[in-house]
Structures are given as C-alpha cells and as structure tokens.
N, C-alpha and C positions, 0 to 999 in steps of 0.2 A: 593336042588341044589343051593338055592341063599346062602344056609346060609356057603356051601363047596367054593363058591366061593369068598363071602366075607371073609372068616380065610384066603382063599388063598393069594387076596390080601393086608389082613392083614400083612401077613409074609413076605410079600414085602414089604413093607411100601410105599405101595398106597394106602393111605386115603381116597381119592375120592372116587375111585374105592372102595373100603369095604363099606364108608358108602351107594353109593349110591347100593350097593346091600344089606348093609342092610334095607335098605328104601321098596326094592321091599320086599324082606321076613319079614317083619315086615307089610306089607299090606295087605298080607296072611294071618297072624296069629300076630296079635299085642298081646297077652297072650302071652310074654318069655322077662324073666324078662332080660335072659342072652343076647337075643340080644338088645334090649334098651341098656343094657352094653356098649355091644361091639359098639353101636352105637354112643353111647357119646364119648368113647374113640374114633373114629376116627374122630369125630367133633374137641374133643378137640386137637387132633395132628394136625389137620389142622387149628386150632387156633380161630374156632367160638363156644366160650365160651358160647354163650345165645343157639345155638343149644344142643350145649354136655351138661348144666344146665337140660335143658328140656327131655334130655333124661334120663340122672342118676335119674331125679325125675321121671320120667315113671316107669323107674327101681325099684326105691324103694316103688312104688305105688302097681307094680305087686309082688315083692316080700318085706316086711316088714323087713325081717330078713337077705337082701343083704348089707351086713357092707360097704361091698367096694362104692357101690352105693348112701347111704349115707354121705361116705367120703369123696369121691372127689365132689358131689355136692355142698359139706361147703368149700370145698378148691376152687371152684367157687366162691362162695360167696362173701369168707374172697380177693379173688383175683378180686371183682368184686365192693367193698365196702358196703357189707348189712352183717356186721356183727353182725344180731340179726337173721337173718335168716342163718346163718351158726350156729351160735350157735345152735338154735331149730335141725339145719340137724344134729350136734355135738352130741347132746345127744343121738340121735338114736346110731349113731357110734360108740360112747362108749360103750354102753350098749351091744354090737355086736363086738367091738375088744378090748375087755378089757386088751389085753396083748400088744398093741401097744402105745409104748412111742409117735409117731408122733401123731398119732390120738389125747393123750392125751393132746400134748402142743398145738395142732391147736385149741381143745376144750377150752383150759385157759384163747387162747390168741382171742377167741371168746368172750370167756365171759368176760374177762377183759376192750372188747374193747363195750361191750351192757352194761355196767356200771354193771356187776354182779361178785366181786371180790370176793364173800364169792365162788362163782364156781368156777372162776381160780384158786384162793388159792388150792382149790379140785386137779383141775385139773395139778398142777406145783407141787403137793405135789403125785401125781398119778406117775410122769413123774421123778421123784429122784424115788420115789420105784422101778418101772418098771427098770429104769437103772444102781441102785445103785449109785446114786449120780455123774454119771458121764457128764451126761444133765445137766445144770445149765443156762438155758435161762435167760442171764442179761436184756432182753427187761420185758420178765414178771415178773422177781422180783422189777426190778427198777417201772414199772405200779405198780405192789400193794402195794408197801412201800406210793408212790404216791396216790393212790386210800384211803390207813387209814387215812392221812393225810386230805384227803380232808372230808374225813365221820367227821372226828373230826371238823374241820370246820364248817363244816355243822350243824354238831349239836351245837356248841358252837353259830352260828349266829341264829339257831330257838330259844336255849332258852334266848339271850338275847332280841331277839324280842320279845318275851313275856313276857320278863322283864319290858320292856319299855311298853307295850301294856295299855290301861288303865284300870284300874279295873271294872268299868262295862262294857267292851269291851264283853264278854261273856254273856251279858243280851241281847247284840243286836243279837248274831249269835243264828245259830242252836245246839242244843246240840248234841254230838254225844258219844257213848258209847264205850269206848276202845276195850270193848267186842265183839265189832261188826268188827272190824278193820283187817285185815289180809293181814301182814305185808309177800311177799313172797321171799322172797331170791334166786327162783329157783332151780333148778333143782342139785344138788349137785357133778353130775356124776357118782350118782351109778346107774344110770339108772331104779330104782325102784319108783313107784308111778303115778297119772295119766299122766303123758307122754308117760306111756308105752301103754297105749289103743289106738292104732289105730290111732297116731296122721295124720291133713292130709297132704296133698301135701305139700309142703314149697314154700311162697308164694315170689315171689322175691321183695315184698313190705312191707315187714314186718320190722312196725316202731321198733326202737331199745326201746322206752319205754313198749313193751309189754314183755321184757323179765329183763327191768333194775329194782336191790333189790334197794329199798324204804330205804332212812337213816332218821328216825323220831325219836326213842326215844335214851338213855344211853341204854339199851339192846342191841338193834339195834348197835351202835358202839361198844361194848363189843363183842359180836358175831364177828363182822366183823375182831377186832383186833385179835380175836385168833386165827382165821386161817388164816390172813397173816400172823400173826407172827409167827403161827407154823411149817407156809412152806418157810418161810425165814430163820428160825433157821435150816429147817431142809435139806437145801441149803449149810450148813458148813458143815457138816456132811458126807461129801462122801470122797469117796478117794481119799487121796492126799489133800495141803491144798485147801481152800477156795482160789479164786482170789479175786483180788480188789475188782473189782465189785462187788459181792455178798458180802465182808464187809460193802461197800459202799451202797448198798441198806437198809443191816439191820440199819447203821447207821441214814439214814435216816428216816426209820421206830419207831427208838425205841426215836429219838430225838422230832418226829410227837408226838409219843404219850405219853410224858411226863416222860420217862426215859432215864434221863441224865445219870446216870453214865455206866449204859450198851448203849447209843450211844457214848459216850467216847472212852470206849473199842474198842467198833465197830471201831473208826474212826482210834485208833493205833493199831488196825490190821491186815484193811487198809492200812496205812502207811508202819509198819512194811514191807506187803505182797509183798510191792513197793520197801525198800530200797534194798535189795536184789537183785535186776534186772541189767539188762543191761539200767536203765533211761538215762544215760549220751547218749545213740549213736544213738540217732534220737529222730525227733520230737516230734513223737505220746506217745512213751515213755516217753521221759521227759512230757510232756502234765499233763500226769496220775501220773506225781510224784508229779511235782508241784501242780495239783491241790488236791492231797489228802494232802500237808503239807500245802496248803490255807485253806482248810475245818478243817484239825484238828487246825488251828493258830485262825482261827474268830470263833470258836468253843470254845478256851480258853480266847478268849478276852469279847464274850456274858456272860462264864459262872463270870470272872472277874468282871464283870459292873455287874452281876446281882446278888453276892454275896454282894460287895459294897453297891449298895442300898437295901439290906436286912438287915441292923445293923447286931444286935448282934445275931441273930438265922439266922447266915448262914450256908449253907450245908457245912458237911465236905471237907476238901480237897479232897476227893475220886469224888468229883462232877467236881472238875477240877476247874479253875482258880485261884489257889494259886501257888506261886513264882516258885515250882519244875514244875511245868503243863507248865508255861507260858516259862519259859527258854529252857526246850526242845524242844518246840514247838519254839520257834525264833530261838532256833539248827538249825532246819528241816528248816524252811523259810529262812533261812541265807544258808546255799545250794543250797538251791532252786535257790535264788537267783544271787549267783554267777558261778553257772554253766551254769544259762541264761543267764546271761550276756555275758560269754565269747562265750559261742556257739548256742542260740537261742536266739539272740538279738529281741526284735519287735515283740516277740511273745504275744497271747494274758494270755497264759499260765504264763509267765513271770512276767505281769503287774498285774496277779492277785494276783499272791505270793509276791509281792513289796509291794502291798496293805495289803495284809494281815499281813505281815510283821511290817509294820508302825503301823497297830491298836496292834499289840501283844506289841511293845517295848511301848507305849502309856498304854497300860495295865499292861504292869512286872514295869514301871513306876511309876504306880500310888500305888499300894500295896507294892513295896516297900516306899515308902512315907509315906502311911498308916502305915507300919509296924515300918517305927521311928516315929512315932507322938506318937503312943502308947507304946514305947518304953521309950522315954523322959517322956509322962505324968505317966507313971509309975514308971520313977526312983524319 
C-alpha cells in the first residue's frame, strides 16, 4: 500500500509525499533495491542531494547490477565535488550501461578530474564511438591535451632532479626494486578486473589520490601520450569538420609533446576552421579568431628564434618559422588587427593579437636580415 501510494505521488510531483512514504515502506522491508531508487529520486527532486547520495548507494548496495543507481550517485558526487568517489561510482556504471554516451563522458570527466587521464582518454574515446563523433566535449579534450603536458613535465622535473642529485645520494636511502613497484593507471572502463568483485559502498570521503595514475618513469608518459593522443585524433574524425576547439586542443597536445610540425598544422586548421565564419559580427566570435591568429603568429615567432639559435642544423621549413610561415601569419594578425580596431576596440582579444603581431614583424624581421647577410657573404 505504501509503495501504490508513493508512485501515486510520484506522478504528481509531490516529492515529499512519495518520499516520505517511501520511508514508511522501506521500514517494512528495507531489501528493495527499487525503492532506495525511487527514494533518492525524490530526495533528489526535492533538492537534498546527501539524502538522495545515501539512498542510490543503498540502491546499489542491495542491487550490484542497478546501473541507474550507480549513475546518478557519481552525478552526486561529480555535483557535490568528490570526484574520486564519482569516479569509483563511474566504473560500476560503465560497466552496467555500456551503451550510454552520457554515462561515458561523466566517467572521463571523473577521471580527468582524480588525475586519471589514461581513463578519460578511455572514456572520451568511448563517447566518439558510442555517437559517432558527433559528441566532442571541448572541456575534456582541452583537460588531457593539459594533463600530457603536465605528465611531461613531471617527468622531465624528476629526471632532472636526479640529475642534480649527488652520486652517493643512493648509498644513504633504501634501495627499492623496480620489480616490486606497481604503477596503477586504473580502471580503463572496460569494466573488467578486480573492481568488478563486490566493490563496497562509495565512501563520500574518498581521497582523490586513491584513484590518481602515478607519472614516474618515460613508459609511464609514453602510455599516457597515446591515449590522449589517440582520442584527440580521434575527435577529428566525426562528421562534418572538426571545430576550432578540438584543432585547438590537439594543437596543444602535439606542441606539449614535442611535435612541432603536426602542432603547426593543428594550429592552421584551427585558424583555417575560423576564417570561414561569421568572426567579424560579435565579440565571442571575433575573440576565437583573433586569438587562434595570436596562437598560430607566437607559434611562428618561437619556432623563428628557435631555428636562429640552432645554427646550421635547423628544422626544415616544414617546422614553421621561415619567411612564407611568418608572412602568413602577420596576413592573419594584420586582420585580426584591424577589424579590432574598427569594431572591438579595448578588447582583451585585440591586445593579444597586437602583441602577437609585434613579435611576428620582429621575427619576419630578423630572417629576413639573416637571409641578406648570407646572401652578401656569399656573393
């Protein structure tokens, strides 16, 4: 009877009412996974999130294999800031709604956000399959272009610290055997392996370093890069072209990690993706022109200065900042420029393309200079 009258006032959308007779029927007979259910959901309509939390996890305690129950507890979570314990609730979900593109980007952007990018990657590369490329969450590809970047980092600061370390530094510590080491990545989203046994309740305190992958060795960042990178590449790849943003991200990514001339490309087509638009007829739009002809202009100006001081074994023009790279690029900022100026004066948009502007004429500058000095000592 309580459980006919709480659906009733379910279908009404009287929350109170539902839950508080789910409360009586659930005192009776707390064994039903379905009403924990339905009891969180009307906590959660009625906007007490630590109740409705409490109950989904009831839910999934009495039933293991309740996906929904699962779901919205990590969408608590993720809504509640404990995105290591959304993540943990994530994987059960997955593993339980394999065919849900939402489920998979709430899991990505779990794990992106408990330091576990090789999972997101999973889970964002899950999330193009599942919709055919029509999903393109520019928050989680711009995080793991961001997240390689920082692996790299990371590792490039341990090994020079151990560069600097002194050599009998390792006579004073403990030794420890590689062998022994178990480097965990987590949980990848296929839902296979011990998470699937009986994991328990989800704890609403669950530190985010019990689920964050460990960046220690060149494997360690090897692994990492290829699956952001394969689920940023594989972010172009849907229907219809790529937007800025997702050139914008791989750009980022492949410049992180030490490919110059596919972040190049990236960044003019990018650009490209942009001049096509309506950029002239408001702000936000111009924003996103100007500042992708600022990114590719100090893009051509770095790789200029930094062919310069490579003498004579510098990368080919294909690497960018020879004369055709840099004039194009002053083209695009020279636009930029004066369509700011007549109709988005003051903007911050504007002052960066000026800027960037100044350092490209200062760089097409200098190589050309370069280019008669050696022109004279050769004649």
């Amino acid at each position: 009877a309580r459980r006919a009258l709480a659906a009733r006032a379910g279908r009404r959308g009287d929350w109170a009412d539902a839950a508080a007779h789910w409360d009586a029927a659930l005192a009776l007979n707390p064994v039903h996974a379905d009403g924990w259910f339905a009891l969180g959901y009307a906590r959660l309509k009625q906007g007490e999130d630590a109740s409705a939390a409490a109950a989904f996890s009831r839910c999934a305690c009495e039933d293991r294999d309740h996906g929904d129950a699962w779901n919205n507890l990590a969408a608590l979570h993720l809504r509640g800031g404990r995105p290591a314990a959304a993540f943990l609730a994530l994987q059960q979900a997955t593993r339980l709604k394999r065919e849900s593109w939402q489920t998979w980007q709430n899991f990505a952007s779990a794990a992106l956000a408990s330091r576990a990018p090789v999972a997101a990657a999973r889970g964002l590369t899950m999330v193009l399959e599942l919709t055919r490329g029509e999903q393109r969450p520019l928050d989680l590809l711009r995080g793991l272009a961001e997240a390689a970047a920082s692996g790299r980092a990371c590792v490039e600061a341990a090994e020079a610290a151990k560069e600097r370390a002194p050599a009998d530094a390792s006579a004073e510590t403990a030794t420890v055997d590689e062998s022994d080491i178990v480097l965990d990545w987590g949980d990848d989203g296929d839902g296979e392996g011990e998470h699937d046994a009986s994991p328990p309740p989800i704890d609403l305190d669950v530190s985010v370093d019990a689920v964050a992958e460990p960046m220690a060795t060149r494997r360690d960042l090897a692994t990492l890069e290829a699956a952001v990178g394969a689920a940023l590449r594989s972010a172009t790849a849907g229907p219809g072209a790529a937007d800025a943003g997702v050139w914008a991200a791989l750009a980022a990514f492949y410049s992180a990690t030490g490919a110059a001339t596919a972040a190049r490309e990236a960044r003019l087509k990018r650009f490209r993706s942009l001049s096509g638009s309506r950029w002239r007829d408001s702000g936000d739009a111009y924003a996103a022109y100007a500042a992708a002809a600022a990114d590719l202009g100090t893009a051509e100006a770095d790789a200029a200065a930094a062919r310069a001081a490579g003498g004579p074994d510098t990368p080919p023009s294909t690497a960018g900042g020879g004369v055709p790279e840099l004039a194009a690029a002053r083209m695009a900022l020279a636009t930029a420029v004066a369509v700011g100026k007549d109709a988005f004066g003051g903007s911050a948009a504007l002052a960066a393309a000026e800027a960037a502007l100044v350092r490209v004429d200062a760089a097409l500058a200098a190589v050309k200079e370069k280019k008669a000095d050696e022109a004279t000592a050769g004649a």
